[in-house]
ZAVEX-773511 format. One record per residue (C-alpha): x, y, z; residue in one letter. Coordinates in steps of 0.02 Angstrom, whole numbers, padded with zeros to 5 digits. Example, Ala and Ser with C-alpha at 12.3 -4.5 7.8 and 13.67 -1.06 7.14 Angstrom:
2
+--------+--------+--------+------+
:     px :     py :     pz : pado :
+--------+--------+--------+------+
:  00615 : -00225 :  00390 :    a :
:  00684 : -00053 :  00357 :    s :
+--------+--------+--------+------+
//
This chain:
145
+--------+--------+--------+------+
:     px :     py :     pz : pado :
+--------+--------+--------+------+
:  00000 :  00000 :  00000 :    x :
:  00074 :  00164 : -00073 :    x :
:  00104 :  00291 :  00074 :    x :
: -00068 :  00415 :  00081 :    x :
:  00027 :  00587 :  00076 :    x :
:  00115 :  00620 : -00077 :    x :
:  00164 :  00772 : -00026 :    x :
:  00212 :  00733 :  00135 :    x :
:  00378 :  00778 :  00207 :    x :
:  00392 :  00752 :  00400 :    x :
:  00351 :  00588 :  00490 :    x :
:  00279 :  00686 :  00646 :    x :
:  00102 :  00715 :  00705 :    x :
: -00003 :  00869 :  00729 :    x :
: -00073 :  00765 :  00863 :    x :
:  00101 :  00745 :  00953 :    x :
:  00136 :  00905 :  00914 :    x :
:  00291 :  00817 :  00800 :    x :
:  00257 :  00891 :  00642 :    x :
:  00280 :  00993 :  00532 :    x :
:  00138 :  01097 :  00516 :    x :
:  00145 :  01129 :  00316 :    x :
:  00139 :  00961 :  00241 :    x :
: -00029 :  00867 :  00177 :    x :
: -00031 :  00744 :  00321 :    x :
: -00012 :  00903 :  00452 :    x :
: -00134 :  01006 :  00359 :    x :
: -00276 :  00862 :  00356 :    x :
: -00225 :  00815 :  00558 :    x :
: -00247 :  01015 :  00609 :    x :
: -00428 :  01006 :  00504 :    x :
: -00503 :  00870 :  00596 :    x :
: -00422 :  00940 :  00767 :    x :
: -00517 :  01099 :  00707 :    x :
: -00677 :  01003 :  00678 :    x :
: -00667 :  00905 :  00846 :    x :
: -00656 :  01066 :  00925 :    x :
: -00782 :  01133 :  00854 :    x :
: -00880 :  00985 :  00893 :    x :
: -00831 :  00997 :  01084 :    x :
: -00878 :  01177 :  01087 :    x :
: -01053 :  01133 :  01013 :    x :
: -01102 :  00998 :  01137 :    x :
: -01049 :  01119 :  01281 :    x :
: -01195 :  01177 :  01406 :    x :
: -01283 :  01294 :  01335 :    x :
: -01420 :  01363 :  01396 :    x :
: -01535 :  01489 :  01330 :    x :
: -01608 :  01613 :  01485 :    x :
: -01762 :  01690 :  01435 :    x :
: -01745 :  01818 :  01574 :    x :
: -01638 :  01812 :  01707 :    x :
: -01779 :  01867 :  01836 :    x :
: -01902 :  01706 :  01765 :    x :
: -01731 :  01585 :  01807 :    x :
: -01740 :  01652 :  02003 :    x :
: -01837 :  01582 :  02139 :    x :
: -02025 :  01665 :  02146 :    x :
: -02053 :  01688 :  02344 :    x :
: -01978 :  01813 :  02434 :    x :
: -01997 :  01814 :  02626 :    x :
: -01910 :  01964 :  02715 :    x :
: -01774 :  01981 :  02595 :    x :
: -01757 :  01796 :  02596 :    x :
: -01784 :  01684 :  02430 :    x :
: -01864 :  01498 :  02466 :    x :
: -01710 :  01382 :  02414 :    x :
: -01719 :  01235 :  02307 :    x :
: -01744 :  01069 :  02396 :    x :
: -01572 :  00996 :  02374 :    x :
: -01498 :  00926 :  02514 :    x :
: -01344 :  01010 :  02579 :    x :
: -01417 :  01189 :  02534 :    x :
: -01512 :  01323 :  02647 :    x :
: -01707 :  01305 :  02623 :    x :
: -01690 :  01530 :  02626 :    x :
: -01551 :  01571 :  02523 :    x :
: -01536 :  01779 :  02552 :    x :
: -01594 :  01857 :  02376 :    x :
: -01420 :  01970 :  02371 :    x :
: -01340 :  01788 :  02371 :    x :
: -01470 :  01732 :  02227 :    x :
: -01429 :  01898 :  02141 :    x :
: -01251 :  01875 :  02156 :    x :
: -01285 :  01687 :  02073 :    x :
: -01344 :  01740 :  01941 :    x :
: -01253 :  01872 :  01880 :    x :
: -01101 :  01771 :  01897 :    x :
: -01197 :  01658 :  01799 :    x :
: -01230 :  01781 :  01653 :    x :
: -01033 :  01829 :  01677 :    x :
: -00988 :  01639 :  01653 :    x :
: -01079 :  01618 :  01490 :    x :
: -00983 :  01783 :  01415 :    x :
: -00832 :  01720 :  01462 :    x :
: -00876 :  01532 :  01385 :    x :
: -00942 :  01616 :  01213 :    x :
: -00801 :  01712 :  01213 :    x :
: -00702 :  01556 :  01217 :    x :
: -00808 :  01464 :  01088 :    x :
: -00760 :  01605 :  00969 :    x :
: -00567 :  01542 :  00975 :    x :
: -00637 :  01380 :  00929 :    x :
: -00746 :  01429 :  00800 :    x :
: -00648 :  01561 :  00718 :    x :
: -00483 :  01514 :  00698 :    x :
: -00456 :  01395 :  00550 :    x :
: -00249 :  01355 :  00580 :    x :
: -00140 :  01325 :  00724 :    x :
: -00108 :  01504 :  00805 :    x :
: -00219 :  01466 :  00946 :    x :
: -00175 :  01303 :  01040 :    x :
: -00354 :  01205 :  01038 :    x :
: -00302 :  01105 :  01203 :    x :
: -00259 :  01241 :  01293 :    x :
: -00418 :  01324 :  01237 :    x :
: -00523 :  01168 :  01315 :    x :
: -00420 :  01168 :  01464 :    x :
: -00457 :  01359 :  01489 :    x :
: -00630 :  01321 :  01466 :    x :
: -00614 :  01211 :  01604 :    x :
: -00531 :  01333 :  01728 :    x :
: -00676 :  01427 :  01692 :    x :
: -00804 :  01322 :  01728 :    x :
: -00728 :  01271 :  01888 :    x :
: -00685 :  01459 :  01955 :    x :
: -00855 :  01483 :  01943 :    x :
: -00922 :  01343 :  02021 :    x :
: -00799 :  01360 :  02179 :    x :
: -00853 :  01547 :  02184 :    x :
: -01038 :  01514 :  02178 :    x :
: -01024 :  01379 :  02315 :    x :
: -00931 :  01492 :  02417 :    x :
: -01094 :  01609 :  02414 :    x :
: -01220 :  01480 :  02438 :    x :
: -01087 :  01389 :  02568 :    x :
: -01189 :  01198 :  02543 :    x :
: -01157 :  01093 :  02705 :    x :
: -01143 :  00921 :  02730 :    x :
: -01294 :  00792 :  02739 :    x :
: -01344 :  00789 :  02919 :    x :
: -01440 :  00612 :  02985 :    x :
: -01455 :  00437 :  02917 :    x :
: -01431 :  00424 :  02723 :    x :
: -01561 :  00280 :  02693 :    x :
+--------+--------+--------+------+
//
């Protein structure tokens, strides 16, 4: 069987990060890197919000909000912590699209794709450490059965 890439002239990888960059076997590697990036980016959560005030509990007593029945979390979450929530929610998802747009819009190798998805990550969990340090869940109390 005739090697695939006539014009080939390293041996190296795109996905080793071996080659050359320039040849027919490092052009078509970078593509589908490209694509499965793209991919990843497209399967990401996304979530469309309406409004942010229809995504926020509806009962207010005394400046407190009535929590959502997970176990661990207050049953009256203060609505400055809700508030807070949620507009480091809306701050998240800027920050995420903003990502997606290195993802989407760059077609060759001057943005590193893994380090992209690894930022992504980063982001994701800053967020989630800072919202739990406003909601501050505590551990299950009693039997578990």
């Amino acid at each position: 069987m005739p090697f695939p890439y006539q014009s080939a002239v390293c041996k190296g990888s795109i996905w080793l990060g071996s080659g050359c960059g320039h040849c027919e076997r490092c052009q078509d590697e970078r593509a589908e890197m490209l694509r499965n990036q793209q991919r990843a980016a497209e399967k990401s959560d996304v979530h469309v919000a309406s409004e942010l005030s229809s995504q926020s509990a509806a009962s207010t007593i005394d400046g407190h909000v009535q929590g959502l029945p997970v176990a661990g979390y207050a049953r009256n979450v203060e609505q400055w912590k809700v508030d807070m929530v949620n507009q480091n929610k809306i701050l998240e998802e800027k920050v995420l699209r903003r990502v997606d747009e290195h993802v989407r819009e760059r077609g060759d190798t001057s943005i590193d794709g893994a380090s992209v998805q690894i930022a992504r990550r980063h982001v994701e969990d800053a967020f989630y450490r800072l919202n739990r340090a406003i909601m501050q869940p505590k551990r299950i109390q009693g039997d578990l059965e």
